[in-house]
N, C-alpha and C positions, 0 to 999 in steps of 0.2 A: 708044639713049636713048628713054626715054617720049615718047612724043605729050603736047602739052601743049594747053590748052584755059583759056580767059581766061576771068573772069567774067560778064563780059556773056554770051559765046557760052553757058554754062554755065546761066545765065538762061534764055536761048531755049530749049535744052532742055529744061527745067523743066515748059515753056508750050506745046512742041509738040507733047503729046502721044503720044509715042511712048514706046516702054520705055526705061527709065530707070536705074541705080540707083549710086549716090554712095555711097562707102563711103568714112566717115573712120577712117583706120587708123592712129589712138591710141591706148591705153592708154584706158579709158571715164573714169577721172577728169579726165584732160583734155579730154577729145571734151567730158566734163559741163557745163566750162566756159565751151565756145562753140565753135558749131557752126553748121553750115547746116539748116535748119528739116527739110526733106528727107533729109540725110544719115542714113543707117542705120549703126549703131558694128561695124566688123570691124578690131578690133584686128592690127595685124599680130606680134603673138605668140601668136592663134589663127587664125587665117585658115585655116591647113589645114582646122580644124576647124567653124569657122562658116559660111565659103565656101558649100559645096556647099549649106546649105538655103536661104542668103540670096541666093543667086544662081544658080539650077541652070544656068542656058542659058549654053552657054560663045559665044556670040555675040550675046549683050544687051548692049548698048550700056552703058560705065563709065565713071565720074569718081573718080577718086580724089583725097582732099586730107587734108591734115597739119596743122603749127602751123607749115610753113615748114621744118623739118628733116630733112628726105631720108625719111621713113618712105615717101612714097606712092611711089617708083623705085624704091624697095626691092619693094614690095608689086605694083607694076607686072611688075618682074622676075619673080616669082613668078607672075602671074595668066597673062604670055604662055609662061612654062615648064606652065606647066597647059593650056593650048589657051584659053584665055581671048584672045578675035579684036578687040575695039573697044575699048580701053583708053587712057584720055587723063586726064591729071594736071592738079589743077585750078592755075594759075599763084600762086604765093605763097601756096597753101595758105587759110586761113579768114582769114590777116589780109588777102589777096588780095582775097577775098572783102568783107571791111568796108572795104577802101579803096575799092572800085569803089561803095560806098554801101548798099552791101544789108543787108538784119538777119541780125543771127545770135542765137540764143537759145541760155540755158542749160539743165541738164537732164537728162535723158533721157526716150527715149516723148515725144516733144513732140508729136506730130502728134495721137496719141492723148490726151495731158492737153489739150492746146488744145483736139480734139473735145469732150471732154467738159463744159467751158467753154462752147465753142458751145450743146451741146443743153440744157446748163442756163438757158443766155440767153434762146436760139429756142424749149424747150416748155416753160419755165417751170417747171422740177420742182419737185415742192413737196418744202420739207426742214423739217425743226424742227433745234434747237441739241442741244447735249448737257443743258443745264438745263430744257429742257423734254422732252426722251426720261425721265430720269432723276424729274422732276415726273407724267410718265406712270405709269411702272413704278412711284412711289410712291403714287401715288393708286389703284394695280390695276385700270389699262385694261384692256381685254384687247389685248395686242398680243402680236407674236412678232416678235423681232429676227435677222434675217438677215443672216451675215458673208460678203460678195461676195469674200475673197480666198482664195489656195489654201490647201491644210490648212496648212503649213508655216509661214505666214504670221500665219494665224490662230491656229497653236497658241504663236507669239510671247509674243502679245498680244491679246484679246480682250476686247467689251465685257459686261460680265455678264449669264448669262445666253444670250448670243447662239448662235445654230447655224450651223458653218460649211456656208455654200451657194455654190460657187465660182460666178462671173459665168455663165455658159449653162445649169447647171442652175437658175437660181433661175425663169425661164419652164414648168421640165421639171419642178419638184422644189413650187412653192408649194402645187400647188392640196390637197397631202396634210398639208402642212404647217400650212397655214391653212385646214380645207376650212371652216369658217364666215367669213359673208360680213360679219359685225361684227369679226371680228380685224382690227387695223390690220398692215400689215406695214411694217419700219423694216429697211431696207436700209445696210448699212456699209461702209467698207474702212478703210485705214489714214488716209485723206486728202479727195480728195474725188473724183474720176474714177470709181469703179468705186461708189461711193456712188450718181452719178447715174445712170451707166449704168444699173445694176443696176435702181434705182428708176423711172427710164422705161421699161427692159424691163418690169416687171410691165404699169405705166401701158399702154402699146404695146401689150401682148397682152391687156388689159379685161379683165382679172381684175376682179371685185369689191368687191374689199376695198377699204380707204380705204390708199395707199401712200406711203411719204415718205423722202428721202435723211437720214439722218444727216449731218447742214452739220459738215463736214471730221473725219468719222471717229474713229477712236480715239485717234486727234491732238487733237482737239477734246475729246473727253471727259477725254482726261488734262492739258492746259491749263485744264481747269474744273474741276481739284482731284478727278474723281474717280477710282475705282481700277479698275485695270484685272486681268482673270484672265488669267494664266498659265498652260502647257502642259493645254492642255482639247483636250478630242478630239471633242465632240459636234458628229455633223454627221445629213447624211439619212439617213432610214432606205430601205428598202425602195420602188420604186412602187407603188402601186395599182394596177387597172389603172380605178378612177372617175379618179384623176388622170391616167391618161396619157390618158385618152378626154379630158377638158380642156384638156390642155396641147394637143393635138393639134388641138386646136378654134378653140387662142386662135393656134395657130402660123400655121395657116392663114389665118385672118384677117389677122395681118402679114404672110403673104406674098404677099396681095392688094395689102395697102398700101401697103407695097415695093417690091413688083416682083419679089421673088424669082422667079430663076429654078430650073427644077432640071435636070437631065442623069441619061441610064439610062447603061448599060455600053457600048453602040455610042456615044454622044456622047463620052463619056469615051477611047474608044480610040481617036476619030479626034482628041481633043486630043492624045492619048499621040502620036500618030504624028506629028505636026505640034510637037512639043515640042525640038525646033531652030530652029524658024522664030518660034514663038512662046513665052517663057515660060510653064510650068506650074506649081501651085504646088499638090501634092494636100495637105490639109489633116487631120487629125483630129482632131473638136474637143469628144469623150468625154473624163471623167475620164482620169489618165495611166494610175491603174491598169486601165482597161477596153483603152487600146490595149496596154498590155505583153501581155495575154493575147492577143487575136487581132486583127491590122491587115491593110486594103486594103498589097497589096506597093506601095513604092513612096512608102508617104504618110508623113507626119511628124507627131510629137505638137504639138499646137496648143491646147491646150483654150482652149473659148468664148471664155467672161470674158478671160481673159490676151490672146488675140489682139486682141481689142478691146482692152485698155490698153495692150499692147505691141506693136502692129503692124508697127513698124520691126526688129523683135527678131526677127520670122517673114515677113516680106518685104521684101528692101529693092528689088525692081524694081518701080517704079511704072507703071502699064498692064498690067500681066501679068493670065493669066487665073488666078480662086483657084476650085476646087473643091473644096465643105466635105464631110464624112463625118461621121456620127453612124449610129446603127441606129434608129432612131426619128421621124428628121426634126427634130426641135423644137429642139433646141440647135443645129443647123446652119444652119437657120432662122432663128432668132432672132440669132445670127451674126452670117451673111449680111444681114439687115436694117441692119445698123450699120454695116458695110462698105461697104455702098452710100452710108447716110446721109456715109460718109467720101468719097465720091466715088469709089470702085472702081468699074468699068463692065462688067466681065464676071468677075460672083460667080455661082456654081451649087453648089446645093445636088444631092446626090450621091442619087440616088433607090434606097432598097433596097441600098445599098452592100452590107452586110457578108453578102448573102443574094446578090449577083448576082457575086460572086470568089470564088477559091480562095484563102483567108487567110493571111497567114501568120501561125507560132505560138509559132517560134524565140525565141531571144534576141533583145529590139532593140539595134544598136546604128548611131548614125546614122554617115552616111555622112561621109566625111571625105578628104581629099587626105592626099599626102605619107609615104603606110606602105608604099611600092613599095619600095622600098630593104632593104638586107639589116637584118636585125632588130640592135637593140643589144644586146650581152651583157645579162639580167636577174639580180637575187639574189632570194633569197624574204625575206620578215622575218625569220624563222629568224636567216638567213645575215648578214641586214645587221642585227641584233640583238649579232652576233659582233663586226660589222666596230667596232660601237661601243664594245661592251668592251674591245675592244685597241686602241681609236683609232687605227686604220689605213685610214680612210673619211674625208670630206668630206662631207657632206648637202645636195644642192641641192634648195629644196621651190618649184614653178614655178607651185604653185596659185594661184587667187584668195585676195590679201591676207584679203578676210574669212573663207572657210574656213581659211587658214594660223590668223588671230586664234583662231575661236570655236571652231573642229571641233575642236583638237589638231592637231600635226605631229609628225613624229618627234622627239625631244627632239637638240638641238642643231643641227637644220636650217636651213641658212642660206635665207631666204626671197629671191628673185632675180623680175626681169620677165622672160623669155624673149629677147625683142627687146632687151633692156640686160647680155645674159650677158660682153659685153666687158668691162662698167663694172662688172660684178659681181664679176670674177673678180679685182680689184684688190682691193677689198675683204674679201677672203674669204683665209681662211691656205692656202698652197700644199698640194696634197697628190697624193701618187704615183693615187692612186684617187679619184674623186669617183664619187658617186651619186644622181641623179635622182629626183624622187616628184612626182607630184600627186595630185590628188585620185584619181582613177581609174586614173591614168598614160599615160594616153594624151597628152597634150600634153607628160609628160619623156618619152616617147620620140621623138618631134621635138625637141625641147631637147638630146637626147642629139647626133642630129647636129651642132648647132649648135655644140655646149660641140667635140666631138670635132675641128673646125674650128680650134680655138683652142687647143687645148694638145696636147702627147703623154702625157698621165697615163692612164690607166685611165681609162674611162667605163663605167657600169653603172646598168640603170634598175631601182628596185625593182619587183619582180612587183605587178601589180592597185594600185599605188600605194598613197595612206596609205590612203584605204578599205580596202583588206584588213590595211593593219599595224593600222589599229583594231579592226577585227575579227576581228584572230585574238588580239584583248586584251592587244597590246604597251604601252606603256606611251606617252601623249603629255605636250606639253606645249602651254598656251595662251600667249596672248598674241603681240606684235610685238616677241619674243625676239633675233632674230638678224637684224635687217637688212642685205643688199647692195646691194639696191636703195628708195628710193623710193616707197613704196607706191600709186602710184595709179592702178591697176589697174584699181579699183572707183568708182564716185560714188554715196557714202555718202548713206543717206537719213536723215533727223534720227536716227532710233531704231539707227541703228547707231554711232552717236559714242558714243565714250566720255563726251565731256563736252559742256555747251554745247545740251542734245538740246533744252530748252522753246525754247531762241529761234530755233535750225535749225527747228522745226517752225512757229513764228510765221513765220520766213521764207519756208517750201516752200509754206506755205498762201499766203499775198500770191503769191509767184511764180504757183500755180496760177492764179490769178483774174486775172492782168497778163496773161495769154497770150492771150485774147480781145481784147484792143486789139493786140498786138504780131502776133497774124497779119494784121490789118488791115493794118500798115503793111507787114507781108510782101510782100502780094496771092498768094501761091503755094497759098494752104488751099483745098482742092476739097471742102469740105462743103457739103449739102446737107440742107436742111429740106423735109420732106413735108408 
């Protein structure tokens, strides 16, 4: 039986400063609902796969908690079948937690939306509304609007006009962009976190210009009646090198003001060697597509901006040591500045990284538990193309509800939660064969063990999952078509609802700005104003 750990004790640890890391293994729609402020989401129908970057040190001290429903013994059982050494479940799960008096917040990223709450409070960022960006651009200020979220995001939804510049190149990427020092720069995201961030970075590294948050993003803009552009692709071009000789200028500056540290290749190996004793957390925090080509062995995709808004999404041990990688210093830098401001105490910036290792240049594919086991039979699309014409298949799709929604699944695919394949499998028409997909298929071939637990039918995962059946231009279907399970996987942001999206985003915005009083009564936020 799991080791168990009361809330108060739980608390203490919080406070003691020591590594840390509290994984609530729900389902993120419900983690979304109420959670401990601290808690980082490792669902346990990914755990194999989230596991290893959220928690490398298999002797880092863990707390596990649920909604009260056996998930965390479950998950328990799994961590000490992995070598996983200091594992304690937290007593009664998060209502445990609210009985014993403590806050829980909704959400996700809290730590990171609450920072950015902070630093709007503490440096004052300056922002205009969306009726007055809009009163700009019709009056022909001269300004450039800069979209702080990743392509993907921005190619959603965008405010017109704007260029996407993901969060840590916008310090690496303005001074080309804006090289005149009368452009105003107007910095955005969906909401308002990466808004500010974005906007006190330039502020931070004394650029010139006159710079200002966009007050609640393209959320704000389309609450104020106006329109927003759809799949746009404009982002940076090329560097300079007058702009990198700037950016280089202004980074260093903050890394005065900061405190940035940095580390060459002997620092760094004697972290590596020490990396049982101590958690490591190697970072890279270049565009995605700069790491797919050639990465430090060992590190993980992290880019800037996101690890600032999603810090619990790429660390959940608190105290560990993070060492950032860029080829340029300036995004790692700039970083690293905001991680500290969050309270991290040993950040380094990686000196000469991608010039001081031998690269690797392979495929990435990240590291993951649970694929020791004999492989499960595959079919190609081809083959499971066939199985659907003669209706002699079942189709279990184990992806994330909203790629099952929006990507396409295979048509007739019963959509399932991994961790609910019991409760799913009621629901679902019996069948001599089932077959496995997710998105990439790596999570249904862990599902495939699981389902194969539970019946004697045929089990089979489809090859490279639905990303190859849509790619080899099989045919999908959209929509929340074939339910077994319960959808809540995901905790939907206003713009991914179907319906209801103006007043969900009048909500996320109030939520955002309430979280600077509710860490208050927390007392656990370790931010820091310089």
């Amino acid at each position: 039986m799991a080791r168990r750990i009361s809330a108060a004790d739980l608390k203490g640890w919080i406070r003691d400063g020591g590594e840390l890391a509290i994984l609530d293994v729900r389902e993120q729609g419900s983690y979304g609902k109420r959670h401990l402020f601290w808690a980082a989401n490792a669902p346990l129908s990914r755990l194999e796969l989230d596991l290893p970057r959220l928690v490398p040190r298999k002797g880092a001290r863990i707390a596990l908690c649920d909604g009260g429903n056996g998930l965390s013994e479950q998950a328990a059982e799994k961590l000490a079948r992995w070598g996983y050494r200091d594992v304690a479940v937290l007593e009664g799960g998060v209502e445990g937690w609210a009985h014993a008096g403590y806050e829980l917040f909704s959400g996700v990223y809290v730590p990171s939306k609450a920072f950015g709450e902070f630093v709007e409070h503490e440096y004052g960022t300056p922002s205009v509304s969306a009726d007055e960006l809009n009163a700009m651009v019709q009056s022909g200020e001269k300004l450039v609007i800069l979209d702080s979220r990743p392509l993907d995001e921005y190619a959603a939804m965008n405010i017109p006009g704007g260029i996407n510049v993901p969060g840590a190149e916008l310090a690496f990427r303005v001074h080309d962009l804006a090289p005149e020092p009368d452009t105003t720069v107007v910095v955005n995201c969906a909401g308002r976190t990466r808004s500010i961030i974005g906007a006190q970075s330039l502020i931070n590294a004394g650029i010139p210009n006159k710079v200002v948050a966009l007050r609640n993003g393209t959320m704000g803009w389309h609450l104020a009646g106006f329109t927003l552009e759809h799949g746009q692709m404009r982002r940076y071009g090329e560097l300079s090198d007058t702009g990198l000789a700037a950016a280089r200028k202004h980074a260093a500056d903050v890394a005065q003001r900061f405190g940035v540290r940095t580390i060459d290749k002997a620092g760094l190996d004697r972290f590596r060697a020490e990396a049982e004793e101590r958690s490591l957390y190697l970072l890279d925090v270049r565009d995605p597509s700069e790491f797919t080509v050639s990465r430090v062995p060992g590190s993980l995709p992290a880019p800037g901006g996101q690890l600032v808004q999603a810090t619990d999404a790429y660390v959940a041990t608190r105290n560990a040591r993070i060492v950032l990688i860029d080829d340029h210093g300036v995004r790692a830098t700039m970083t690293a500045s905001w991680l500290i401001q969050m309270g991290w105490k040993e950040v380094y910036v990686y000196e000469n990284a991608l010039i001081s290792e031998s690269l690797e240049t392979s495929h990435y594919l990240a590291p993951a538990l649970g694929f020791d086991r004999e492989p499960m039979k595959s079919v190609s699309p081809e083959s499971l193309q066939m199985l659907i014409e003669a209706d002699s298949a079942v189709i279990i799709d184990v992806a994330r509800s909203l790629y099952y929604r929006d990507h396409g699944h295979v048509p007739g695919a019963w959509f399932a939660i991994r961790a609910r394949l019991p409760e799913a499998l009621k629901k679902m028409p019996k069948a001599a064969h089932y077959v496995l997909t997710s998105e990439d298929g790596r999570l249904a071939k862990l599902a495939a063990y699981d389902l194969a637990a539970l019946t004697d039918a045929r089990i089979s995962v489809l090859a490279g999952g639905t990303d190859r059946w849509r790619a080899d231009g099989l045919p999908t279907e959209k929509g929340m078509t074939h339910l077994a399970c319960e959808p809540d996987d995901v905790y939907l942001r206003p713009y991914d609802r179907e319906q209801g999206i103006e007043e969900a985003m009048n909500e996320y915005l109030s939520w955002e700005i309430e979280l600077v009083r509710q860490i208050e009564r927390d007392g656990d936020a370790t931010f820091i104003k310089f």
